[in-house]
N, CA, C and O atoms as CSV, one atom per row, in Angstrom:
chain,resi,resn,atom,element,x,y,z
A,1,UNK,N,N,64.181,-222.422,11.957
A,1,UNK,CA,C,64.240,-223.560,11.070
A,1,UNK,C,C,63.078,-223.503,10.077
A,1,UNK,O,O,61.954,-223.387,10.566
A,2,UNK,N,N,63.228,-223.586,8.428
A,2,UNK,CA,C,62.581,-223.703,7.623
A,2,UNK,C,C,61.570,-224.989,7.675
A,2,UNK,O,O,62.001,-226.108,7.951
A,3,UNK,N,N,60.293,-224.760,7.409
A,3,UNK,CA,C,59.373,-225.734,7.337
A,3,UNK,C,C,59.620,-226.784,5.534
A,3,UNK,O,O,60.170,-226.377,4.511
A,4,UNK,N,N,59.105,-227.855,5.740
A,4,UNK,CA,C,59.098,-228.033,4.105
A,4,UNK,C,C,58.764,-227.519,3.257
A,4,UNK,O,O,59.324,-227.351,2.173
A,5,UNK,N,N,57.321,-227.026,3.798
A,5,UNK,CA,C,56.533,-226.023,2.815
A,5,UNK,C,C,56.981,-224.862,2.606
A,5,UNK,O,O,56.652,-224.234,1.600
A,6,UNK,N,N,57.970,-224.281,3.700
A,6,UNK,CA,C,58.235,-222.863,3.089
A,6,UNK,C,C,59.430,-223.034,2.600
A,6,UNK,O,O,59.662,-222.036,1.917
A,7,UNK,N,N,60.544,-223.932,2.566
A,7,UNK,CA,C,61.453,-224.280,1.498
A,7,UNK,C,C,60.678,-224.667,-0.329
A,7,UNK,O,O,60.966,-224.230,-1.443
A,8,UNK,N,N,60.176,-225.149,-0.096
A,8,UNK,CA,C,59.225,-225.579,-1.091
A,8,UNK,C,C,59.098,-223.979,-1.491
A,8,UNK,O,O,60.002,-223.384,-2.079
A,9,UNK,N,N,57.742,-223.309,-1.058
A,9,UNK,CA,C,57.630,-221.548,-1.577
A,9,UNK,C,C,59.166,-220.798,-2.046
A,9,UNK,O,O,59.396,-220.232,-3.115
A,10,UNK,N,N,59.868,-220.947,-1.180
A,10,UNK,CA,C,61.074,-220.335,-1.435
A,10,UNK,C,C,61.744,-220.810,-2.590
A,10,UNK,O,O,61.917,-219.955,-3.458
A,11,UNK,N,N,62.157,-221.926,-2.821
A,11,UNK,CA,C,62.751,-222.024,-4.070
A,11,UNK,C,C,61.707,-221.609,-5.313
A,11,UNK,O,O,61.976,-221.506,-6.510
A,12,UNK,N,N,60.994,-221.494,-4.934
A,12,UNK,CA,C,60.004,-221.234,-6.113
A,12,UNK,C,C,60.129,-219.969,-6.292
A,12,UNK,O,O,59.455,-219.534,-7.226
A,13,UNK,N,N,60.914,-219.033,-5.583
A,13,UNK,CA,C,60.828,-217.632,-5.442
A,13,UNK,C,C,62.198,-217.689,-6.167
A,13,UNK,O,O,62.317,-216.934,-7.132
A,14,UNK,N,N,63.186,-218.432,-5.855
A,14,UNK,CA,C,64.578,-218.550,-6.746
A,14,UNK,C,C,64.367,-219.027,-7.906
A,14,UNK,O,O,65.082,-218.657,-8.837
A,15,UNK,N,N,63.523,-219.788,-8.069
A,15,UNK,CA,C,63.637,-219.964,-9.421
A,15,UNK,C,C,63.610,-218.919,-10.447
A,15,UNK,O,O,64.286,-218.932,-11.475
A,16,UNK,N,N,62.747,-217.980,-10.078
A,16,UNK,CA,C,63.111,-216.761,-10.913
A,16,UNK,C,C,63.905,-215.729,-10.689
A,16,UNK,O,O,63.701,-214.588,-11.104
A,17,UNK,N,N,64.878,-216.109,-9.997
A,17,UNK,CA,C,65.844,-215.471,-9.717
A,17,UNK,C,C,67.626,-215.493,-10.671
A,17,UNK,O,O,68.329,-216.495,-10.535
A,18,UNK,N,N,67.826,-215.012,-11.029
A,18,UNK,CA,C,69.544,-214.928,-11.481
A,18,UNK,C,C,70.307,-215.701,-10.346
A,18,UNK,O,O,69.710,-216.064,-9.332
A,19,UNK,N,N,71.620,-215.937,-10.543
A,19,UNK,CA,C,72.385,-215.854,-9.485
A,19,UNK,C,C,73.137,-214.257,-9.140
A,19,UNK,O,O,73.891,-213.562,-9.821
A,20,UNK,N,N,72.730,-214.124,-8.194
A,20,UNK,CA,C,73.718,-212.897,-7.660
A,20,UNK,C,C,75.729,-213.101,-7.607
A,20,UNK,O,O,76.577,-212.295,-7.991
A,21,UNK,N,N,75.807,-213.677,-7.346
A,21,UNK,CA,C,77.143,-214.360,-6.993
A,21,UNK,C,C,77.442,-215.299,-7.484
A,21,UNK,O,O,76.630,-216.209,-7.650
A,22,UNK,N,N,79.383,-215.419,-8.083
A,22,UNK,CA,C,79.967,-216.602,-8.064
A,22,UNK,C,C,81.111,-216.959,-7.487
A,22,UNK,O,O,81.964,-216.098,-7.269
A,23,UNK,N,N,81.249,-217.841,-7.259
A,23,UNK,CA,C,82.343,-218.571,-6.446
A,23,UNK,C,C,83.042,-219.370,-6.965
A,23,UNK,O,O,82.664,-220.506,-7.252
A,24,UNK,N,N,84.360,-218.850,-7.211
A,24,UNK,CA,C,85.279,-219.702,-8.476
A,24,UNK,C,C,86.735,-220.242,-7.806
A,24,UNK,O,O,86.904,-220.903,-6.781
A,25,UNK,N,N,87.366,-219.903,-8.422
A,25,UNK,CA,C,89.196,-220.725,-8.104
A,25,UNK,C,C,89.300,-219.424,-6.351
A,25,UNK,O,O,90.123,-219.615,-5.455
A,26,UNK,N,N,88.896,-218.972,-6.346
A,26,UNK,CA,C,89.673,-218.097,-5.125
A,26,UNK,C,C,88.636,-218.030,-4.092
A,26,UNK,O,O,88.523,-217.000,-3.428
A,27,UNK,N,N,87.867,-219.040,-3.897
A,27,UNK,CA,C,86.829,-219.525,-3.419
A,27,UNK,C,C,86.059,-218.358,-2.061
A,27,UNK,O,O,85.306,-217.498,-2.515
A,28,UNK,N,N,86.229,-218.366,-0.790
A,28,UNK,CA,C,85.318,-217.461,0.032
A,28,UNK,C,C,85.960,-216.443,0.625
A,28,UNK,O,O,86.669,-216.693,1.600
A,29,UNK,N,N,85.817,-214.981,0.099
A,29,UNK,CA,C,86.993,-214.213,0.326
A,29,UNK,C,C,86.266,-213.172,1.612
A,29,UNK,O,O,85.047,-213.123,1.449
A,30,UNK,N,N,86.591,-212.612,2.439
A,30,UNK,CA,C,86.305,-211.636,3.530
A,30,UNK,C,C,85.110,-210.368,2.592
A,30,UNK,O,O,83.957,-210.116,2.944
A,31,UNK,N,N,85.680,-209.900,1.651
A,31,UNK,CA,C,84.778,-209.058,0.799
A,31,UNK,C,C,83.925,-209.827,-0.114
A,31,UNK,O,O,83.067,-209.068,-0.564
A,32,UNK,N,N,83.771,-211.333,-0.696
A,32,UNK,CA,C,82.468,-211.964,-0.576
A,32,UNK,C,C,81.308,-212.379,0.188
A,32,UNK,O,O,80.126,-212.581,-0.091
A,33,UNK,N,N,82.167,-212.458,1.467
A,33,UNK,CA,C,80.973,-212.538,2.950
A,33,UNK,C,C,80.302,-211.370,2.733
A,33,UNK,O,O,79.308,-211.421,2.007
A,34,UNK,N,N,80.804,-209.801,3.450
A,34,UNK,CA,C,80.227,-208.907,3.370
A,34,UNK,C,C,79.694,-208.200,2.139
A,34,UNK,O,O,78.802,-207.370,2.315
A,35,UNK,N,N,80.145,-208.436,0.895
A,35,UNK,CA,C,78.764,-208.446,-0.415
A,35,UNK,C,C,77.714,-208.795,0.060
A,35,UNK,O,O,76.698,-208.168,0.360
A,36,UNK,N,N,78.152,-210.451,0.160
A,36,UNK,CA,C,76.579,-211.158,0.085
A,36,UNK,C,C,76.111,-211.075,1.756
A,36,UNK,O,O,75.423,-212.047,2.067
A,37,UNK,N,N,76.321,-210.233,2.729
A,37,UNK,CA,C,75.726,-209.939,3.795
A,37,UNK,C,C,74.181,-209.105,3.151
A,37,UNK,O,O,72.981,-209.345,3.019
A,38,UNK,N,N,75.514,-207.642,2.803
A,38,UNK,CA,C,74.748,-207.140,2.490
A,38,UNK,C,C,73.318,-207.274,1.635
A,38,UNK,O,O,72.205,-206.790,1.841
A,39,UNK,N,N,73.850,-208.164,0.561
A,39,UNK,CA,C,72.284,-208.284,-0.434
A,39,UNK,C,C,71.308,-209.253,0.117
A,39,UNK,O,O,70.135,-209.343,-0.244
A,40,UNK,N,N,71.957,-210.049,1.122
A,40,UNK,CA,C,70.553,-211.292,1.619
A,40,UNK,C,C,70.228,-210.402,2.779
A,40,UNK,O,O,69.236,-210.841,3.361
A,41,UNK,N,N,70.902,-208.850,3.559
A,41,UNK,CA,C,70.057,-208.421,4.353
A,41,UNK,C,C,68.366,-207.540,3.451
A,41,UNK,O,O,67.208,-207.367,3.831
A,42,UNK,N,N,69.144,-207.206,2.147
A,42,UNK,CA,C,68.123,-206.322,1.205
A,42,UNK,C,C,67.131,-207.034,0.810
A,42,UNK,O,O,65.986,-206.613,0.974
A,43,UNK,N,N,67.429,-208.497,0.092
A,43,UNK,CA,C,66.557,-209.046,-0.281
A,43,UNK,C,C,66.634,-210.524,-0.093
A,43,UNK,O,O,66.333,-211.192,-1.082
A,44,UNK,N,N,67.019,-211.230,1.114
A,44,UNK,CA,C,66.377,-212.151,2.622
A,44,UNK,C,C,66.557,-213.554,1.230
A,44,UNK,O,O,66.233,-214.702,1.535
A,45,UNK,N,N,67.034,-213.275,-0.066
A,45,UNK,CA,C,66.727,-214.558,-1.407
A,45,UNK,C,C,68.173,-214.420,-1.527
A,45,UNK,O,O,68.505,-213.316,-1.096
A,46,UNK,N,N,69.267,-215.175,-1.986
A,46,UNK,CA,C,70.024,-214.993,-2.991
A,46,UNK,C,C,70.560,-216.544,-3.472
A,46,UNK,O,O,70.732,-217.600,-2.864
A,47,UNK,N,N,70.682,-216.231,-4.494
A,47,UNK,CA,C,71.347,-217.839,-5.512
A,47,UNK,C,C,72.362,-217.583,-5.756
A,47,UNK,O,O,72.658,-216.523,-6.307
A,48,UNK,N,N,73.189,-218.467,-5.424
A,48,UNK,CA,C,74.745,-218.308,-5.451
A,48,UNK,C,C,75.177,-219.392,-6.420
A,48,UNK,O,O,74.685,-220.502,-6.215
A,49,UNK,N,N,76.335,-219.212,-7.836
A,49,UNK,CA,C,76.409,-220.613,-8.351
A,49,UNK,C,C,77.810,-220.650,-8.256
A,49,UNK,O,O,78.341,-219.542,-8.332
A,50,UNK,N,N,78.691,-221.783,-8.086
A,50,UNK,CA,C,79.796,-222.552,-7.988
A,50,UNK,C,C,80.510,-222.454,-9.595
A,50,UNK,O,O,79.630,-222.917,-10.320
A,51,UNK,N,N,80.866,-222.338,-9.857
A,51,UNK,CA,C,82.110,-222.326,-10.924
A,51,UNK,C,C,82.506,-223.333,-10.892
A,51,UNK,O,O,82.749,-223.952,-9.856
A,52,UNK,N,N,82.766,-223.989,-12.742
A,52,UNK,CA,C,83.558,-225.060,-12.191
A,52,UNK,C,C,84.968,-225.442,-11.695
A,52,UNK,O,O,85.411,-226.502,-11.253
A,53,UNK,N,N,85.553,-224.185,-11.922
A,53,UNK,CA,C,86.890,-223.929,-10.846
A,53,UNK,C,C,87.422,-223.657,-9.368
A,53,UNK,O,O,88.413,-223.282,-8.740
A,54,UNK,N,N,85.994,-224.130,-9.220
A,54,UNK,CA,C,85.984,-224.020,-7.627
A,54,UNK,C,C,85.856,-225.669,-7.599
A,54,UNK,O,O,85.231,-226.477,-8.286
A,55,UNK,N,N,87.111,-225.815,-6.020
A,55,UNK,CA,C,87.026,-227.095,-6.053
A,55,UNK,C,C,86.846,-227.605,-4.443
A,55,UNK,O,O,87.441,-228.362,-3.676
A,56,UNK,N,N,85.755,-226.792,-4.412
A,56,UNK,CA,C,85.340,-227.601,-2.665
A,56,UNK,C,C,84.098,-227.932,-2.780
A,56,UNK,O,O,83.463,-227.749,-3.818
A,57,UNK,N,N,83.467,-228.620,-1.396
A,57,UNK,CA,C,82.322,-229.372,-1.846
A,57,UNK,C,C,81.428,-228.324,-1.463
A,57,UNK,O,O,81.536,-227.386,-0.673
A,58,UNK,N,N,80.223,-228.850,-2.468
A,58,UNK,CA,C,79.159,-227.867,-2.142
A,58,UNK,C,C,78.640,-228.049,-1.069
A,58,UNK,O,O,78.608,-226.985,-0.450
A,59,UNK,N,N,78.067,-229.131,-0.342
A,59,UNK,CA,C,77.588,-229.004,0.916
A,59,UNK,C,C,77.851,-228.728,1.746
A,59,UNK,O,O,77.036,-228.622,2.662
A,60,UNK,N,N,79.446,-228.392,1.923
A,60,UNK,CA,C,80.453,-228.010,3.059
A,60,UNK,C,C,80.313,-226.011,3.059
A,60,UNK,O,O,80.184,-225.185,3.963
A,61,UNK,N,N,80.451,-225.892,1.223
A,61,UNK,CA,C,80.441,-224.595,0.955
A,61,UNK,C,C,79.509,-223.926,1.773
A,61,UNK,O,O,79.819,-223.015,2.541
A,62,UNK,N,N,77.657,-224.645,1.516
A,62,UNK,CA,C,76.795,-224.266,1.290
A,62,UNK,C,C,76.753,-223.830,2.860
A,62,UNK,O,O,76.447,-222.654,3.062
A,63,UNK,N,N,76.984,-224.519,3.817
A,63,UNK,CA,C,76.971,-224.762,5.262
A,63,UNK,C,C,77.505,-223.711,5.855
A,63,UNK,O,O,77.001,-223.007,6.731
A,64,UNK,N,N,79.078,-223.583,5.091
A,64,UNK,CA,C,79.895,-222.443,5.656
A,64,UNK,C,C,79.565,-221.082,5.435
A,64,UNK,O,O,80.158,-220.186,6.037
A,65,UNK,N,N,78.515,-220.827,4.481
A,65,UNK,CA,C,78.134,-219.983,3.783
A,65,UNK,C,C,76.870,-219.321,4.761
A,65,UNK,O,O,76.770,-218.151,5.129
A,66,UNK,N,N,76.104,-220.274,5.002
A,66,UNK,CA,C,75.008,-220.333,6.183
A,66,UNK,C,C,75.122,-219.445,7.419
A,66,UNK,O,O,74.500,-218.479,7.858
A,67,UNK,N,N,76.116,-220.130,7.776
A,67,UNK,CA,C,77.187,-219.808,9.292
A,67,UNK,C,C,77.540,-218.478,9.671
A,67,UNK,O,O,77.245,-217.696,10.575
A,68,UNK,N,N,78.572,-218.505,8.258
A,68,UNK,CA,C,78.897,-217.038,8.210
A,68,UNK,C,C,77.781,-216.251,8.241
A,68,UNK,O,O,77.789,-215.365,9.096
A,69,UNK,N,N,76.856,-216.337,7.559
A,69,UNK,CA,C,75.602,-214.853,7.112
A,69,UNK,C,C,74.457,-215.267,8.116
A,69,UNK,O,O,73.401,-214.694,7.848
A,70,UNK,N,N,74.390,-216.145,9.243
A,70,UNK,CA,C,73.300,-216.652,9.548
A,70,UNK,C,C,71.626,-216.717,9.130
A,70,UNK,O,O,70.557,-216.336,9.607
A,71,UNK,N,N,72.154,-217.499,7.850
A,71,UNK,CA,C,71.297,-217.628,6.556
A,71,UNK,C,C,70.721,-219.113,6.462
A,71,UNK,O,O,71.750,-219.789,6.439
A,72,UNK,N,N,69.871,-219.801,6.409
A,72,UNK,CA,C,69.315,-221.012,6.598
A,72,UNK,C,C,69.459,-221.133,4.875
A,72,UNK,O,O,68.999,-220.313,4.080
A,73,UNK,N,N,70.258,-222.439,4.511
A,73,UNK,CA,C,70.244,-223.334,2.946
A,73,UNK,C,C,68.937,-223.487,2.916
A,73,UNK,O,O,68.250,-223.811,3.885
A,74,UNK,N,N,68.475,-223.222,1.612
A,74,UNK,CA,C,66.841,-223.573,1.228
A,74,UNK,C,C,67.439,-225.087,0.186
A,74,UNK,O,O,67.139,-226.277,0.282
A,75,UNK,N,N,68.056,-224.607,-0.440
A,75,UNK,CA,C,68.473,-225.635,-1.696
A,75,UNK,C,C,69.632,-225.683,-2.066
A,75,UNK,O,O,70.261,-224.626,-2.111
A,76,UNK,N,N,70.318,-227.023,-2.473
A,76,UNK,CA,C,71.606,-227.067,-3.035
A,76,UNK,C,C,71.136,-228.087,-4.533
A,76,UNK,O,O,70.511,-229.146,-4.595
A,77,UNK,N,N,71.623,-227.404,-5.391
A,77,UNK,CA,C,71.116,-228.185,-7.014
A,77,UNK,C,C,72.186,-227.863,-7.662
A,77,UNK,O,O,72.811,-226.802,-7.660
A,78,UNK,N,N,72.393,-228.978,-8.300
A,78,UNK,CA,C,73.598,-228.815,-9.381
A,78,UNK,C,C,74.528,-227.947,-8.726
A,78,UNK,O,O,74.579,-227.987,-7.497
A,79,UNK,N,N,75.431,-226.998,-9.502
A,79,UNK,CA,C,76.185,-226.081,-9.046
A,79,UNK,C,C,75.106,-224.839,-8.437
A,79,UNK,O,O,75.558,-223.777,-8.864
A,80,UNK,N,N,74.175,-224.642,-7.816
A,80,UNK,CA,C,73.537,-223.616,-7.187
A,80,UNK,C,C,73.342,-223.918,-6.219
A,80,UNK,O,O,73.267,-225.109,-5.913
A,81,UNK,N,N,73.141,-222.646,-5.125
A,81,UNK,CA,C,73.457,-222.566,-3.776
A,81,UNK,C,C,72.260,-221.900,-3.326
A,81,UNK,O,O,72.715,-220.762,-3.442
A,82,UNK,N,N,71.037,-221.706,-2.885
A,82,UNK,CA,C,70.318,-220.652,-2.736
A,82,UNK,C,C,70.097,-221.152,-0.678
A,82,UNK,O,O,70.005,-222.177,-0.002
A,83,UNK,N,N,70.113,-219.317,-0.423
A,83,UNK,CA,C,70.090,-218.948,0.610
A,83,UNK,C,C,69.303,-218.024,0.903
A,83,UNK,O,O,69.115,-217.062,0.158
A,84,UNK,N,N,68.525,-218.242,2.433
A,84,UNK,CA,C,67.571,-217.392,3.031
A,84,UNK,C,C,67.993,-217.134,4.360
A,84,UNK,O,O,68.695,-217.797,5.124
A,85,UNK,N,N,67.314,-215.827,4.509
A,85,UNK,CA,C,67.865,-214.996,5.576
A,85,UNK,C,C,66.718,-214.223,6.168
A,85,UNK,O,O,66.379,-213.290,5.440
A,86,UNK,N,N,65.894,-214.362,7.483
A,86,UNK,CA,C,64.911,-213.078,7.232
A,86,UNK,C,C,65.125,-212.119,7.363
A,86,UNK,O,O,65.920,-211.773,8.236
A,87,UNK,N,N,64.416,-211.111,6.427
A,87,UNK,CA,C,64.900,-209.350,6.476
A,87,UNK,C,C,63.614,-208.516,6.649
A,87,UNK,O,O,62.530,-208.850,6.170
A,88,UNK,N,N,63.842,-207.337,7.419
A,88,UNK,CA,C,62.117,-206.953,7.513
A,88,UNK,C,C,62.122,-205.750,6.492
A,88,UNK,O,O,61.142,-205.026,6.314
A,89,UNK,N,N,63.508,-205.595,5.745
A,89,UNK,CA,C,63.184,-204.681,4.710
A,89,UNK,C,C,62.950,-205.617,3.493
A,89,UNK,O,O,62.838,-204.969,2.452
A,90,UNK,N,N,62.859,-206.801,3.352
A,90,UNK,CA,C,62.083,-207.626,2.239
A,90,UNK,C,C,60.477,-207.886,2.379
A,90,UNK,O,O,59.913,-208.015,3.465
A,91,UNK,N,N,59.748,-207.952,0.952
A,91,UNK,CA,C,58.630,-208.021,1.377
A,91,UNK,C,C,58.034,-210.020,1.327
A,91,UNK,O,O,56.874,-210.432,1.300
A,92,UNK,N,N,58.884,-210.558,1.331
A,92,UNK,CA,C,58.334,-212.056,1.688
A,92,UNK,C,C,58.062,-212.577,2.543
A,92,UNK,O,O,58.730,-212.506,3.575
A,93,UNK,N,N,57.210,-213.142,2.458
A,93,UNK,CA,C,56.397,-213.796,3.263
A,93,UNK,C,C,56.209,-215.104,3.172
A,93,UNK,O,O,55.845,-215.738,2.181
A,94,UNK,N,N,56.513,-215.560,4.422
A,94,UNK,CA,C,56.733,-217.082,4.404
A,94,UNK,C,C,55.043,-217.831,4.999
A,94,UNK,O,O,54.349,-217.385,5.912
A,95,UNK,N,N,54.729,-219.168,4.047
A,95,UNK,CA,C,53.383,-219.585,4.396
A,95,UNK,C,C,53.790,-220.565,5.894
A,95,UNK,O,O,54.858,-221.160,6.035
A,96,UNK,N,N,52.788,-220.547,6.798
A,96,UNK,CA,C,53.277,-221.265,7.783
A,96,UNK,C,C,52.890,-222.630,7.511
A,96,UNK,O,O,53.219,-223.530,8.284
């Protein structure tokens, strides 16, 4: 479980981040899980944004999204999704 403070650090680490991923009308597909396995095992960050043709809720998304990748939600904003995962091939470091 994420502390405040290191949610806090972390989005601050997304903020300069792109989104890697989007999620549109054909919403969570078997080969979007394992994409975004793969890149939050590489780099433990990813921002995911919602389309506005996607029509499910984000907090439900964000959750299911979690689950699947056993990835802890740092933040849900506007249409963005950002997710953390720890990886020991990333070099972040979380403040305790």
């Amino acid at each position: 479980m994420l502390t405040g403070k290191q949610k806090n650090y972390l989005r601050g680490l997304a903020n300069q981040l792109k989104p890697g991923f989007q999620i549109g009308k054909d919403g969570i597909s078997e080969n979007l899980l394992s994409a975004l396995d793969s890149y939050i095992e590489a780099h433990s960050l990813v921002k995911i944004h919602l389309l506005q043709t996607y029509d499910g809720d984000k907090k439900e998304t964000a959750e299911l999204l979690a689950e699947n990748l056993r990835a802890q939600v740092v933040q849900i904003i506007g249409s963005m999704i950002i997710l953390y995962r720890f990886s020991k091939k990333s070099d972040i470091v979380l403040p305790r």
